[in-house]
TORFI-359222 format. One record per atom (N, C-alpha, C): atom name; residue in three letters; x, y negated, z negated. Coordinates in Angstrom, 2 decimals, padded with zeros to 5 digits. Layout:
<node><a>CA</a><r>ALA</r><X>X</X><Y>Y</Y><Z>Z</Z></node>
...
END
This chain:
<node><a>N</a><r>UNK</r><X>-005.17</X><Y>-008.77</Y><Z>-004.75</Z></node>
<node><a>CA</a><r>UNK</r><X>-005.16</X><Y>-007.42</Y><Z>-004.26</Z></node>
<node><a>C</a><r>UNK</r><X>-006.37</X><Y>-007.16</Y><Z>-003.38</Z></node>
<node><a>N</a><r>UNK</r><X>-007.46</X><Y>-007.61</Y><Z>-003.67</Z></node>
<node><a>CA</a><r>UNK</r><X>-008.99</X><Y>-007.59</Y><Z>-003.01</Z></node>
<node><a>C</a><r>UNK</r><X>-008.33</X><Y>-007.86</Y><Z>-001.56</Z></node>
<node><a>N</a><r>UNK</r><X>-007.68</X><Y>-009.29</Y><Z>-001.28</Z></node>
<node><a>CA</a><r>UNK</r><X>-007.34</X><Y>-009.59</Y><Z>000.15</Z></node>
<node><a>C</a><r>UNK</r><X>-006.62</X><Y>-008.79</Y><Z>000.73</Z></node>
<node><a>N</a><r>UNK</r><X>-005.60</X><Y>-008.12</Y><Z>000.29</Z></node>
<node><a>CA</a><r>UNK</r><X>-004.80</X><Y>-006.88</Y><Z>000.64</Z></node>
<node><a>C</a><r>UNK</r><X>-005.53</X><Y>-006.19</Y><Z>001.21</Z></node>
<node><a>N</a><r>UNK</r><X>-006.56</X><Y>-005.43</Y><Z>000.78</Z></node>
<node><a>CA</a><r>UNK</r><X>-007.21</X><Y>-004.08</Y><Z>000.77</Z></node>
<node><a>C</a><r>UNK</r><X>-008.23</X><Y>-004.32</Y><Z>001.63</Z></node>
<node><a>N</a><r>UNK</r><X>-008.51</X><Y>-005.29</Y><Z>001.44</Z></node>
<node><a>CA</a><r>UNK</r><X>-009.93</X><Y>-005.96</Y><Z>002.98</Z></node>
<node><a>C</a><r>UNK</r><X>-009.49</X><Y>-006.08</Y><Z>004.09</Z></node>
<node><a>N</a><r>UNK</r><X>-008.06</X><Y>-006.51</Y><Z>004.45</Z></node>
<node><a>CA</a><r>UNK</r><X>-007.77</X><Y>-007.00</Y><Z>005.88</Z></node>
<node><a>C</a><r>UNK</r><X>-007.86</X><Y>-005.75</Y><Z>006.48</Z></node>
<node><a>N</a><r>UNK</r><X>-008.19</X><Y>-006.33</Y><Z>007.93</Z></node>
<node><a>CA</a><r>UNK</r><X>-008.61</X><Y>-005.82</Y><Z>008.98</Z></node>
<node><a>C</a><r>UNK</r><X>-007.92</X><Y>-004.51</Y><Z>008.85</Z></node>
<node><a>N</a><r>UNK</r><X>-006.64</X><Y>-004.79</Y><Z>008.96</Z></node>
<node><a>CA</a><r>UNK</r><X>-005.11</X><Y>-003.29</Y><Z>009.15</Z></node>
<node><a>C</a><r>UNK</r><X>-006.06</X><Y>-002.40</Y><Z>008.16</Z></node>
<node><a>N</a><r>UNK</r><X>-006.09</X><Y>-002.68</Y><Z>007.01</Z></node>
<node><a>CA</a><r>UNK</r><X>-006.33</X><Y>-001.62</Y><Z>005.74</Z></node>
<node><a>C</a><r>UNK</r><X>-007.87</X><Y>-001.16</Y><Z>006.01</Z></node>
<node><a>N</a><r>UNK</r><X>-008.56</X><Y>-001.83</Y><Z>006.92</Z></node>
<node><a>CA</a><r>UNK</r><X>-010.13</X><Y>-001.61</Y><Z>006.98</Z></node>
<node><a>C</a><r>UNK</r><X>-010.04</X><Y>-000.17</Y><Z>008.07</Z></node>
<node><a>N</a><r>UNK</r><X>-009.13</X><Y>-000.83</Y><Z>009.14</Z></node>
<node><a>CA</a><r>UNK</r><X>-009.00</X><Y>000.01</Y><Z>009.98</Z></node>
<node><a>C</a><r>UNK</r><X>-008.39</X><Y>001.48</Y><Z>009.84</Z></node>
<node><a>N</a><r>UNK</r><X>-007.61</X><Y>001.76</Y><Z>008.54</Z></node>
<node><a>CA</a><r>UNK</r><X>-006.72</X><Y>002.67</Y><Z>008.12</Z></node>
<node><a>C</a><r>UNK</r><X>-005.52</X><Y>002.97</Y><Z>008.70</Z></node>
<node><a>N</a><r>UNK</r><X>-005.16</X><Y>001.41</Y><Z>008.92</Z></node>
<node><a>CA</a><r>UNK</r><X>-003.76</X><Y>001.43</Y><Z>009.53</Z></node>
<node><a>C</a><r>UNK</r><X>-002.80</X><Y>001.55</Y><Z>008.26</Z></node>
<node><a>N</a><r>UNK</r><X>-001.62</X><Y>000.40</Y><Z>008.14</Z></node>
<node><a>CA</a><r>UNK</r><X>-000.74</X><Y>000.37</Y><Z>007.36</Z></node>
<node><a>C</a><r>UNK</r><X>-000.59</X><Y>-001.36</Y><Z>006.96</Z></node>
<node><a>N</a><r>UNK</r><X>-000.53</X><Y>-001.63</Y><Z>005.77</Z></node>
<node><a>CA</a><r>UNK</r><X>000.00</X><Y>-002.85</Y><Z>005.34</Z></node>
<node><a>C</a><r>UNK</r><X>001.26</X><Y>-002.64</Y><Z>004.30</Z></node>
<node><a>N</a><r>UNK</r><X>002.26</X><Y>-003.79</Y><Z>004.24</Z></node>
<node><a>CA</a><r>UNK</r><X>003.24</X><Y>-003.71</Y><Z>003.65</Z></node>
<node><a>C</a><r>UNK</r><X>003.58</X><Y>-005.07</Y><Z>003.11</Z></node>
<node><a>N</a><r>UNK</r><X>003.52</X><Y>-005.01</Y><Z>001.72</Z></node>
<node><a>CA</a><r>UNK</r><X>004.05</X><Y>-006.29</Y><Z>000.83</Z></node>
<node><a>C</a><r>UNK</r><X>005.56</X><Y>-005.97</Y><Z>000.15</Z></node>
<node><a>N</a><r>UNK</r><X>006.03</X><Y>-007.21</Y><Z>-000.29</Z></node>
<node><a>CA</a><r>UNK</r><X>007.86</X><Y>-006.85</Y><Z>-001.02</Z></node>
<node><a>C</a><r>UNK</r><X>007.22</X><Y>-006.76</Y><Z>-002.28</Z></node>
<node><a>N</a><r>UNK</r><X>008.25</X><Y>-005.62</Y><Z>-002.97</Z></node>
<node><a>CA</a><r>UNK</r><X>008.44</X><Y>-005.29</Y><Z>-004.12</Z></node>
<node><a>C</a><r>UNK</r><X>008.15</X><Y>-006.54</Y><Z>-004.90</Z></node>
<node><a>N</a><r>UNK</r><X>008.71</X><Y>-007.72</Y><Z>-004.47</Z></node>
<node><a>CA</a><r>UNK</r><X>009.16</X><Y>-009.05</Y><Z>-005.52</Z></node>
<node><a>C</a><r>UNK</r><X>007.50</X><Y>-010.03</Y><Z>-005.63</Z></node>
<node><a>N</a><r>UNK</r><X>007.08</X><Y>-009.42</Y><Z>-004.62</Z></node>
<node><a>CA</a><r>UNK</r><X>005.48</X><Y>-010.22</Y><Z>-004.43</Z></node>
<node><a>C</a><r>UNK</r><X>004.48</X><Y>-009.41</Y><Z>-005.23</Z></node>
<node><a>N</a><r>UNK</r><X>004.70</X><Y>-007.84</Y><Z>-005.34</Z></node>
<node><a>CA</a><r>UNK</r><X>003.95</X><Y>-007.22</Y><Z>-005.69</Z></node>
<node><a>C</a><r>UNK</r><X>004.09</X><Y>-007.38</Y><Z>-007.07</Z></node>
<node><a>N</a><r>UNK</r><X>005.21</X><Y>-007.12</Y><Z>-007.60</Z></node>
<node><a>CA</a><r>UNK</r><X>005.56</X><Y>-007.61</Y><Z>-008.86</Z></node>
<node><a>C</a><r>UNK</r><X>005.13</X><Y>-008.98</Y><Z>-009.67</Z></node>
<node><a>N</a><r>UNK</r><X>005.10</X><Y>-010.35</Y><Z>-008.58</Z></node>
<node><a>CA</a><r>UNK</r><X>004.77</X><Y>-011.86</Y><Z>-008.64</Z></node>
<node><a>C</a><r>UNK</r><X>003.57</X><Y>-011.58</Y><Z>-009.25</Z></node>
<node><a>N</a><r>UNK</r><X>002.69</X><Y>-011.13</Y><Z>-008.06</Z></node>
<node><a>CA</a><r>UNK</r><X>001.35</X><Y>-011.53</Y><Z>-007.97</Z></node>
<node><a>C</a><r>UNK</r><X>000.38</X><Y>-010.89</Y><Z>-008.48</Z></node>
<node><a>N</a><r>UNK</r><X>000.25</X><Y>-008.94</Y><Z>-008.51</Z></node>
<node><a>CA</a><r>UNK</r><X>-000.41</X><Y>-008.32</Y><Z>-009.39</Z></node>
<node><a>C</a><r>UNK</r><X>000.14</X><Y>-007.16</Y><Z>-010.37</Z></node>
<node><a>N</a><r>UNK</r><X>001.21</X><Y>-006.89</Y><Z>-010.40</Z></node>
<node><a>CA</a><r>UNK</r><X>002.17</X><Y>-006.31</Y><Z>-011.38</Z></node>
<node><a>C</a><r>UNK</r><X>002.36</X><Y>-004.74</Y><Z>-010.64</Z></node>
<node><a>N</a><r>UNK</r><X>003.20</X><Y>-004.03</Y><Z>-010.36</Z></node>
<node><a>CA</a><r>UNK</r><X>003.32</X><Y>-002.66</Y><Z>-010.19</Z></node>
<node><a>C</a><r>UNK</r><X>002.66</X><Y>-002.11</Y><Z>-010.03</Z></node>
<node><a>N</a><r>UNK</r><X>002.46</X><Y>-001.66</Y><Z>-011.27</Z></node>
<node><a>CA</a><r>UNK</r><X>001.78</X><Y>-000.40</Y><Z>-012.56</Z></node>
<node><a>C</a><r>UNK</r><X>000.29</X><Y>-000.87</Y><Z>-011.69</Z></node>
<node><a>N</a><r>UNK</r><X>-000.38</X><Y>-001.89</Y><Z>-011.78</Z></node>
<node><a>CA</a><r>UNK</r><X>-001.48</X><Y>-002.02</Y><Z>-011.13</Z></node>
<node><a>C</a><r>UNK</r><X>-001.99</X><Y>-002.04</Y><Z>-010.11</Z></node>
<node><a>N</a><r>UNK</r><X>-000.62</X><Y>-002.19</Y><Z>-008.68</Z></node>
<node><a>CA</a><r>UNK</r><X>-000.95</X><Y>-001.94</Y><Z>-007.33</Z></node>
<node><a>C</a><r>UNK</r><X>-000.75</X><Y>-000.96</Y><Z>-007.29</Z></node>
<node><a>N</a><r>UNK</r><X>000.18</X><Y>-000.02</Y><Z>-007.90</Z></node>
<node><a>CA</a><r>UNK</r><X>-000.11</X><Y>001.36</Y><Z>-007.45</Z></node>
<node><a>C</a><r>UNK</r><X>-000.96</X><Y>002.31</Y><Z>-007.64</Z></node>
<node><a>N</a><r>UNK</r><X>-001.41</X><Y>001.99</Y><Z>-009.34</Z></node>
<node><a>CA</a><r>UNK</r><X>-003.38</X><Y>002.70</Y><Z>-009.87</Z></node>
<node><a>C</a><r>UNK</r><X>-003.62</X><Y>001.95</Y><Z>-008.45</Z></node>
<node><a>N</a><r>UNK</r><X>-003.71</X><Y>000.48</Y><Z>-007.69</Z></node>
<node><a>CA</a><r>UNK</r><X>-005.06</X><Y>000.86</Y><Z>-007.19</Z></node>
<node><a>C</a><r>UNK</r><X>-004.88</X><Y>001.68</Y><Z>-005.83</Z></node>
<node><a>N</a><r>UNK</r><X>-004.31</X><Y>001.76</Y><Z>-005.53</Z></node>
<node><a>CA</a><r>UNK</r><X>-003.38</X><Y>002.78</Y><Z>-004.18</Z></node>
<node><a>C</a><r>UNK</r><X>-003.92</X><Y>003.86</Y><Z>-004.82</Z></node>
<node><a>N</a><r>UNK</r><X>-003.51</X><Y>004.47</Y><Z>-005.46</Z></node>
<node><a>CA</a><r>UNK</r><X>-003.78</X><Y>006.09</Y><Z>-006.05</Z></node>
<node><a>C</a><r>UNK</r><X>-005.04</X><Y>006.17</Y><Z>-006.22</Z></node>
<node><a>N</a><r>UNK</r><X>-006.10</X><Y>004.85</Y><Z>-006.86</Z></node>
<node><a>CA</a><r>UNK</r><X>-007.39</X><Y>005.23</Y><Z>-007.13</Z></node>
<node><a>C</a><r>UNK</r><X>-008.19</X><Y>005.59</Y><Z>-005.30</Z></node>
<node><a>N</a><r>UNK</r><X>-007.35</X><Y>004.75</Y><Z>-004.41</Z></node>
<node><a>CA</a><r>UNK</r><X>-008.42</X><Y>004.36</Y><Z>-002.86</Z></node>
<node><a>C</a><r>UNK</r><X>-007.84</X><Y>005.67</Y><Z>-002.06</Z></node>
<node><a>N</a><r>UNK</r><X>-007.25</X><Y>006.11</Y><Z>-003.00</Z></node>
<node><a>CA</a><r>UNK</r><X>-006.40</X><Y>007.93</Y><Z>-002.18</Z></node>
<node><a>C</a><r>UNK</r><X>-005.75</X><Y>007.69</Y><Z>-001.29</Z></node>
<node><a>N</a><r>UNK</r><X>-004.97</X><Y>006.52</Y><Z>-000.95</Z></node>
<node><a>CA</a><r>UNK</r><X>-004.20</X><Y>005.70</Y><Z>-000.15</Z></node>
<node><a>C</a><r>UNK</r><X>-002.23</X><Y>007.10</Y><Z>-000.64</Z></node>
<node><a>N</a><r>UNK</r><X>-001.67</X><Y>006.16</Y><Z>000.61</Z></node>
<node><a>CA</a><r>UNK</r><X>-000.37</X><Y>006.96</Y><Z>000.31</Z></node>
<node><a>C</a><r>UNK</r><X>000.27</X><Y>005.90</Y><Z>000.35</Z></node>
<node><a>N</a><r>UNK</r><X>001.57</X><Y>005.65</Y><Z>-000.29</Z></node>
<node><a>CA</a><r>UNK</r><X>002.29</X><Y>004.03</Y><Z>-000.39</Z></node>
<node><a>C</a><r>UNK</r><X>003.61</X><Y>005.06</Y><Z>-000.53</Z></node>
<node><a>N</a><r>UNK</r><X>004.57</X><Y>004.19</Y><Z>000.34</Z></node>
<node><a>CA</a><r>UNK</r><X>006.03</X><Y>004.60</Y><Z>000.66</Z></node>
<node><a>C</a><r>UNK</r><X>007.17</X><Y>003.04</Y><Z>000.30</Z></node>
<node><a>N</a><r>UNK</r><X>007.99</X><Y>003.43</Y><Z>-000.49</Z></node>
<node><a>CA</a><r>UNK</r><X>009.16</X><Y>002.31</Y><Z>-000.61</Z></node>
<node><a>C</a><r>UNK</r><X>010.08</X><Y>002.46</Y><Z>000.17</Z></node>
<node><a>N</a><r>UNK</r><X>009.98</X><Y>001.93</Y><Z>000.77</Z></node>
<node><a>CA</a><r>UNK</r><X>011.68</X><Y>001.36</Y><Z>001.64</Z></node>
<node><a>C</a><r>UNK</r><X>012.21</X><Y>-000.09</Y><Z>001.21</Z></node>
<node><a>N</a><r>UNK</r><X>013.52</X><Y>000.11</Y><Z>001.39</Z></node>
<node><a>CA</a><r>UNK</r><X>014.20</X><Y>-001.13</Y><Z>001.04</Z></node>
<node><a>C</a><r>UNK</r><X>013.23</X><Y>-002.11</Y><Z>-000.31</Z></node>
<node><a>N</a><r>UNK</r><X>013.08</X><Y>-003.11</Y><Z>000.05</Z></node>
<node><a>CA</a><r>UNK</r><X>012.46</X><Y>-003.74</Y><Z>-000.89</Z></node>
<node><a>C</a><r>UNK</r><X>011.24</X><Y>-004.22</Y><Z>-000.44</Z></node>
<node><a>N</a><r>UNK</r><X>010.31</X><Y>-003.14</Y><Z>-000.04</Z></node>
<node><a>CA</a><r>UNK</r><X>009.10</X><Y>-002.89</Y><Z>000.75</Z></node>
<node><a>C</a><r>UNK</r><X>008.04</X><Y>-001.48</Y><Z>000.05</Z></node>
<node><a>N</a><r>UNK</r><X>007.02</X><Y>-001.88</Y><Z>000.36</Z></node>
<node><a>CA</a><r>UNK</r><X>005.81</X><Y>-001.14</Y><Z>-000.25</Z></node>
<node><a>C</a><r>UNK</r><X>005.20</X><Y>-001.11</Y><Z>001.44</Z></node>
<node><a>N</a><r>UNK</r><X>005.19</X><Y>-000.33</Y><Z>001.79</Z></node>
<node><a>CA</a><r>UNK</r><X>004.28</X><Y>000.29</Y><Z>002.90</Z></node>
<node><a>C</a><r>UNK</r><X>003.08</X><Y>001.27</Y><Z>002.39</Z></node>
<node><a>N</a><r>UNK</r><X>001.73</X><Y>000.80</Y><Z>002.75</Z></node>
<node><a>CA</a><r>UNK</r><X>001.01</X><Y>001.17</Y><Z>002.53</Z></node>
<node><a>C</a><r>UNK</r><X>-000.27</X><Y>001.82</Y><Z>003.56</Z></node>
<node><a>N</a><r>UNK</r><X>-000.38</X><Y>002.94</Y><Z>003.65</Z></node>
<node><a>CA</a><r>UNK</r><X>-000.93</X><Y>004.02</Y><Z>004.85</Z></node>
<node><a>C</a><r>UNK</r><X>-002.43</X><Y>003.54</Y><Z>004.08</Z></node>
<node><a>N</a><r>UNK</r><X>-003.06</X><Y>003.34</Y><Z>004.64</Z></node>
<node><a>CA</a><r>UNK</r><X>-004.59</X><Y>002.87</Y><Z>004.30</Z></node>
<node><a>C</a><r>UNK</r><X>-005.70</X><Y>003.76</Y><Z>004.56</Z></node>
<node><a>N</a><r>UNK</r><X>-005.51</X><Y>005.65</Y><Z>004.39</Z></node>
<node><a>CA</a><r>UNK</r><X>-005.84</X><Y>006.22</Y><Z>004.20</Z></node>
<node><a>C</a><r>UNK</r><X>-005.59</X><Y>007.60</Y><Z>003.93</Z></node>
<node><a>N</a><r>UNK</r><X>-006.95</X><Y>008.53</Y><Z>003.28</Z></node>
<node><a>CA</a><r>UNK</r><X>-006.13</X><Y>009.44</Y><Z>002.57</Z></node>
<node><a>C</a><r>UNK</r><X>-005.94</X><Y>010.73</Y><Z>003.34</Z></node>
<node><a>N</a><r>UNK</r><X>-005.89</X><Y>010.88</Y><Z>004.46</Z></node>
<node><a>CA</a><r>UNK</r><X>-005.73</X><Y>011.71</Y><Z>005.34</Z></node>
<node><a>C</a><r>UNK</r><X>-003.83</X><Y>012.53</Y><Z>004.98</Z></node>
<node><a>N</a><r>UNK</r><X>-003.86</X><Y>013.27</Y><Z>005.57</Z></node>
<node><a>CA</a><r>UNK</r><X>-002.45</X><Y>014.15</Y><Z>005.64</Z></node>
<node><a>C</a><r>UNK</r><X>-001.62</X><Y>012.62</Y><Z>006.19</Z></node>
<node><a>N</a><r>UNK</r><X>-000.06</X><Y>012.73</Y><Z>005.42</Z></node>
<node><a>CA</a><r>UNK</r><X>000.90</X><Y>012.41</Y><Z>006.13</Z></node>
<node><a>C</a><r>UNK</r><X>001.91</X><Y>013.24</Y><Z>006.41</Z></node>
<node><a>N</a><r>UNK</r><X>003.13</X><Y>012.98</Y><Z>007.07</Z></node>
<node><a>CA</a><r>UNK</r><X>004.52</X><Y>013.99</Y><Z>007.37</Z></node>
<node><a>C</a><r>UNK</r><X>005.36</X><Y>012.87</Y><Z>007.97</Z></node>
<node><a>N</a><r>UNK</r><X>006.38</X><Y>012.92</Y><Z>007.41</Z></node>
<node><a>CA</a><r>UNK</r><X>007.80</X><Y>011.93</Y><Z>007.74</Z></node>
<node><a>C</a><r>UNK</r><X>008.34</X><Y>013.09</Y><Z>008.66</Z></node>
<node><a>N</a><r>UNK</r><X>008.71</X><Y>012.43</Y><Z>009.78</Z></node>
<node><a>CA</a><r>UNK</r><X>009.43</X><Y>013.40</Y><Z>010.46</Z></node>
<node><a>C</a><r>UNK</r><X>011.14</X><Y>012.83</Y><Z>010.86</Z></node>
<node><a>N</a><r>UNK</r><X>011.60</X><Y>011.87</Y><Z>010.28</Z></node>
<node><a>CA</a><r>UNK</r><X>012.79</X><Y>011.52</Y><Z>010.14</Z></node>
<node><a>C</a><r>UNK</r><X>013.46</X><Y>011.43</Y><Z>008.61</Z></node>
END
């Protein structure tokens, strides 16, 4: 998760996105999403996708 949260995208407060099935593999749910919620991050599921907004600023879906 450390490498997740370091790369460049997430430094920059862009967006990174891992599959459900990796997130699940590699550090369990329940624990990527505490750490999303702890970094005030916003994380969106689509399909079998975790998109993750890499900061805690306002969002708005406009579709």
């Amino acid at each position: 998760m450390e490498q997740l949260f370091s790369s460049k995208a997430a430094r920059r407060g862009a967006v990174v996105r891992r599959s459900m099935s990796w997130v699940d593999r590699e550090v369990g749910r329940e624990a990527f999403l505490a750490e999303v919620r702890q970094r005030g991050y916003h994380v969106i599921q689509t399909a079998d996708q975790f998109v993750v907004v890499c900061h805690d600023g306002p969002i708005r879906l406009l579709f």
